[in-house]
C-alpha positions in Angstrom: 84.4 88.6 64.1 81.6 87.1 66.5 81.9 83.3 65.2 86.0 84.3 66.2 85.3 85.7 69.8 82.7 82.4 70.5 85.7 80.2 69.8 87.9 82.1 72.3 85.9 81.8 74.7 86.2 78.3 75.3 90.0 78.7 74.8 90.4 81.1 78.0 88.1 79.1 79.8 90.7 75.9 79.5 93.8 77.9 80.1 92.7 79.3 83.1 91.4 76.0 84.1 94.4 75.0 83.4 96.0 77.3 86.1 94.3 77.0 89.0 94.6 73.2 88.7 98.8 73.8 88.2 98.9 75.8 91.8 100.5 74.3 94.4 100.7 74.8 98.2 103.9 75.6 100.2 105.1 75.1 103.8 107.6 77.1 105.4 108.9 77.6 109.0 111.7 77.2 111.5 113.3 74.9 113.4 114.7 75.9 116.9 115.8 74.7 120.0 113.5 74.0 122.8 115.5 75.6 125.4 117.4 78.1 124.4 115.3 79.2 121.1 118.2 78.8 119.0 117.8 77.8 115.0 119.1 74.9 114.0 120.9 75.0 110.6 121.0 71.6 108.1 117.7 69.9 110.0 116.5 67.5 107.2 112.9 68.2 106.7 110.8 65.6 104.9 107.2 64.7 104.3 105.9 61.1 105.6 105.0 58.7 102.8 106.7 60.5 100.4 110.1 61.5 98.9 110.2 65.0 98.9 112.4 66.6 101.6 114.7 69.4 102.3 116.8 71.2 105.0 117.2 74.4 106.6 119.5 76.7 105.8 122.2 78.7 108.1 118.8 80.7 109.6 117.4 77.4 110.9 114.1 78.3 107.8 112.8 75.9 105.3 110.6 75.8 102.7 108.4 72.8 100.9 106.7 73.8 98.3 105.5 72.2 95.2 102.5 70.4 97.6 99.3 69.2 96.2 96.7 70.4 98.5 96.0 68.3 101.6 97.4 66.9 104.5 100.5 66.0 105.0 102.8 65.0 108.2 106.3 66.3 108.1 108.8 65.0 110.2 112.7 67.2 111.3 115.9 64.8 112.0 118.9 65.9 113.2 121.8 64.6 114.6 122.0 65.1 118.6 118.3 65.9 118.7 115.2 63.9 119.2 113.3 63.6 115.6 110.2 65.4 115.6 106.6 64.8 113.8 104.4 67.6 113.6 100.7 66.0 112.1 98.3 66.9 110.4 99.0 70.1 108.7 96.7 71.2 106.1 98.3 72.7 102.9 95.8 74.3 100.5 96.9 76.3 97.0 96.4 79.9 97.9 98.1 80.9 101.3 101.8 79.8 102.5 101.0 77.2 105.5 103.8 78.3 107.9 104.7 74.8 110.8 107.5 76.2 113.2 109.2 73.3 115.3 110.9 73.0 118.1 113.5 69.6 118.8 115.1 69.5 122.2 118.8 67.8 122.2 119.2 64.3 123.7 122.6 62.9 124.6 124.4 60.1 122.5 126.3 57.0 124.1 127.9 55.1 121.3 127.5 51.5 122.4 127.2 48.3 120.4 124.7 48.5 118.0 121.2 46.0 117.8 118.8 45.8 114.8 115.9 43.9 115.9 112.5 44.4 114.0 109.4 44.9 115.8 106.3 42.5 115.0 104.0 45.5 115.7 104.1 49.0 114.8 104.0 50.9 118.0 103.4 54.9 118.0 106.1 56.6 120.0 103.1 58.4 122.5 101.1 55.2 123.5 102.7 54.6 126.1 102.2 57.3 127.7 98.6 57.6 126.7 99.3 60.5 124.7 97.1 61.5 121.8 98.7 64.4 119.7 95.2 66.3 117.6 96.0 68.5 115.1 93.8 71.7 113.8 93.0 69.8 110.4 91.1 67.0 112.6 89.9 69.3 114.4 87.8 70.9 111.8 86.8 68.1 109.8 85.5 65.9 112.5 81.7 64.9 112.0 79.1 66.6 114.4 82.1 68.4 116.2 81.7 72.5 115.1 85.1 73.1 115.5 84.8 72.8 118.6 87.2 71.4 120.5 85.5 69.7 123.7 83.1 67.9 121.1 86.4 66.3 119.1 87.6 65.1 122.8 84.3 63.3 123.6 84.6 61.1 120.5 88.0 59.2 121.8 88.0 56.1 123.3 87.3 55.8 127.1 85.5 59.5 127.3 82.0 59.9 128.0 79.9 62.9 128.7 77.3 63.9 130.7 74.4 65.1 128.4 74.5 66.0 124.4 74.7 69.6 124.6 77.0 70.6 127.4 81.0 70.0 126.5 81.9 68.1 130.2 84.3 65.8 129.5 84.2 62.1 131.8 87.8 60.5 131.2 87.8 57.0 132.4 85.0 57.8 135.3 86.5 60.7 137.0 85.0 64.0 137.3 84.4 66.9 134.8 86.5 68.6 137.6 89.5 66.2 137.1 90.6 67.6 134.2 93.0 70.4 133.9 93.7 72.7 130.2 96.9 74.5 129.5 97.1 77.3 126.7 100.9 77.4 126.3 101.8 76.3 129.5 99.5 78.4 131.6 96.7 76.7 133.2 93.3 78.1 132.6 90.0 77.1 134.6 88.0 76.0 131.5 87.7 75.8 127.9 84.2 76.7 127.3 81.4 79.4 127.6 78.8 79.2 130.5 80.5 76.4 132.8 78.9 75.6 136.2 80.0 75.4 139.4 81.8 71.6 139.9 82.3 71.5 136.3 84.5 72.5 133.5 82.5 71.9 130.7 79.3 74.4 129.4 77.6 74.7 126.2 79.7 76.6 124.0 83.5 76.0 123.5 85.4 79.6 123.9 89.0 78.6 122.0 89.0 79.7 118.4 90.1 76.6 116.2 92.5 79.2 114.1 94.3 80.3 117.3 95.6 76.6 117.7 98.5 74.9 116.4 98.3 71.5 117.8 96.8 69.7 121.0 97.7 67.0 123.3 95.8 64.8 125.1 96.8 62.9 128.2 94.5 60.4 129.4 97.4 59.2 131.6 100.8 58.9 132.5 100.6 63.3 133.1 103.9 64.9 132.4 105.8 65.9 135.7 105.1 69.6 135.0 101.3 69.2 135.1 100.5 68.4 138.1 97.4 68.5 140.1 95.1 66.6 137.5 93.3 63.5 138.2 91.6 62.6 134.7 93.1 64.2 131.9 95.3 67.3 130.9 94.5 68.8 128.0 97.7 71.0 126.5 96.6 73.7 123.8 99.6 75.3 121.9 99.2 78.5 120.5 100.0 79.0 116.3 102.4 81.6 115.2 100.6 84.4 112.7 102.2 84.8 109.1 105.6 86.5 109.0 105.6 87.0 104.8 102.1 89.3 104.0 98.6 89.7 105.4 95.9 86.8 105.5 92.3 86.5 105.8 89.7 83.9 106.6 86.1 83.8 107.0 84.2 81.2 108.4 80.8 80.4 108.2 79.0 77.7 110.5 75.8 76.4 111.5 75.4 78.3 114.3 78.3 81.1 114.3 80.1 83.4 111.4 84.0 84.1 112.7 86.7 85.8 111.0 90.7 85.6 111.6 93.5 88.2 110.1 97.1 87.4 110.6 99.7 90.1 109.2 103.2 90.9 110.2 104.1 94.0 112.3 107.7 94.0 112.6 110.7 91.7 111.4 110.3 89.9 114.7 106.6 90.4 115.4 103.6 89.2 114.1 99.8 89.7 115.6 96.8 87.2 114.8 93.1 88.4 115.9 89.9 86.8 115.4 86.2 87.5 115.5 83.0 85.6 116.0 79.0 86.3 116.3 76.6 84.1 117.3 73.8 84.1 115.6 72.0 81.3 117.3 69.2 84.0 119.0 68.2 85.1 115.1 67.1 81.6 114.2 65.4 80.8 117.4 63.6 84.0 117.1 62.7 83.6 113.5 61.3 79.8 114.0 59.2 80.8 117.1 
C-alpha cells in the first residue's frame, strides 16, 4: 500500500502542474463615448500582433480571454470614431485585468480615395511630442521603484538636478515649468517633501496601482493645459474591479504597500491602498 501511495505522488504532482500551466488570463471592459459616456455596441476589439479579436456586445462590454500571461496592446475600431490603442496592459493568470476605453467620434467626408505607403513607420503621438507610459512600464523599469518621477527622468531630453530628489529638467526649463493633472485636475506636485521653487522632492506620493495610464507632453501642450512651460504630465485614474474583490501586496526595497479593489454597487466600485515606509527601521538598525 506504501510502494502504491509513493507512485501517486509523482502523479498529482504532474497534473496539477499541469493546471496551473493550462490557466489563462482574461481582459474585460467597456467601450464608451468620450462625451457623452455612452457604450458603444459592435466596437471590434483586437490584440496588436496577433489574431485574436472580438466585439462588444449591445452593453458596449467585451471580453478577451484565453491570454497567455504578459503584455499585450489592444486596440478598439469603429466606424465614425477615431481607433484607439490602449498599451501596455499587463495580463497575468489569476485576476481578470479590466481596460475600459473611451473613443471620441470624428466626422467622415467621403472623397476620392489615395493609398500611398509610408517609407517610415511613424507613431500617431510624435508629432506632438507625446509619450503615452503605461502602469506595466512603470513597474518594471530598472532603478525606478515604481515611482513615477524616476521613470520620467530616464526619457530622452530630461535631466535632473541631483540622484535622490525626483525634479524633473525638460529641455532646460525649470522644475517649476512643469504642470501634473490627476484626471484633469491640476495638482501642485507629485511627490513627498517638495521645496519651495520646485516640484520635485524625495519620495513620489502617487501609488502605481491607482494609475491607468500616463501621458507625457514634452511639447506641443494640449489647448486645455495651459499655463506650462516644460512639460505636462496627465495621470489618469484606473477603474476598481466591477466582478469580485481583489487584493495585492507589494513589497519593495524601501516600502511594503497594499491595494483592495471590490465592487459596492452595480454602478460603483471603491479602490484603496496602503503603504509604510520602512526606510527609518534600516537606518536605525545599520547605525
Amino acid at each position: 500500500m506504501g510502494m502504491r501511495n509513493s507512485y501517486l505522488i509523482p502523479f498529482y504532482f504532474f497534473c496539477f502542474h499541469a493546471v496551473l500551466w493550462g490557466q489563462t488570463g482574461t481582459i474585460r471592459g467597456t467601450v464608451t463615448n468620450a462625451i457623452n459616456k455612452e457604450p458603444i455596441a459592435y466596437t471590434v476589439i483586437g490584440i496588436e500582433g496577433t489574431t485574436i479579436g472580438t466585439s462588444t456586445d449591445e452593453n458596449g462590454t467585451y471580453t478577451l480571454s484565453g491570454l497567455q500571461p504578459g503584455i499585450y496592446n489592444i486596440k478598439a475600431n469603429f466606424i465614425g470614431y477615431k481607433p484607439v490603442t490602449i498599451y501596455e496592459i499587463q495580463v497575468g493568470n489569476v485576476n481578470t485585468t479590466f481596460v475600459n476605453i473611451q473613443m471620441e467620434e470624428m466626422s467622415v467626408e467621403m472623397q476620392e480615395a489615395v493609398v500611398k505607403a509610408q517609407p517610415f513607420a511613424r507613431k500617431e503621438e510624435s508629432p506632438l511630442s507625446l509619450r503615452s507610459i503605461g502602469v506595466a512600464e512603470i513597474k518594471r523599469n530598472p532603478g525606478g521603484n515604481r515611482d513615477i518621477s524616476r521613470v520620467i527622468q530616464s526619457l530622452p531630453g530630461v535631466a535632473i538636478t541631483s540622484s535622490f530628489r525626483n525634479d524633473i529638467i525638460v529641455r532646460g526649463g525649470s522644475p517649476n515649468e512643469n504642470r501634473f493633472y490627476l484626471d484633469g485636475i491640476e495638482v501642485p506636485t507629485i511627490n513627498h517633501f517638495s521645496t519651495q521653487g520646485a516640484s520635485g522632492g524625495p519620495v513620489g506620493l502617487i501609488n502605481v496601482d491607482f494609475i491607468q495610464d500616463l501621458d507625457f507632453y514634452s511639447g506641443a501642450f494640449p489647448a486645455n493645459r495651459g499655463n506650462a512651460l516644460s512639460s505636462v504630465l496627465d495621470f489618469k485614474f484606473k477603474d476598481a474591479r466591477t466582478d469580485h474583490p481583489a487584493f495585492s501586496l507589494t513589497l519593495g526595497s524601501n516600502d511594503l504597500a497594499a491595494t483592495v479593489e471590490t465592487p459596492l454597487t452595480p454602478k460603483s466600485t471603491l479602490i484603496a491602498s496602503w503603504r509604510r515606509s520602512y526606510l527609518q527601521f534600516l537606518f536605525k538598525a545599520f547605525e
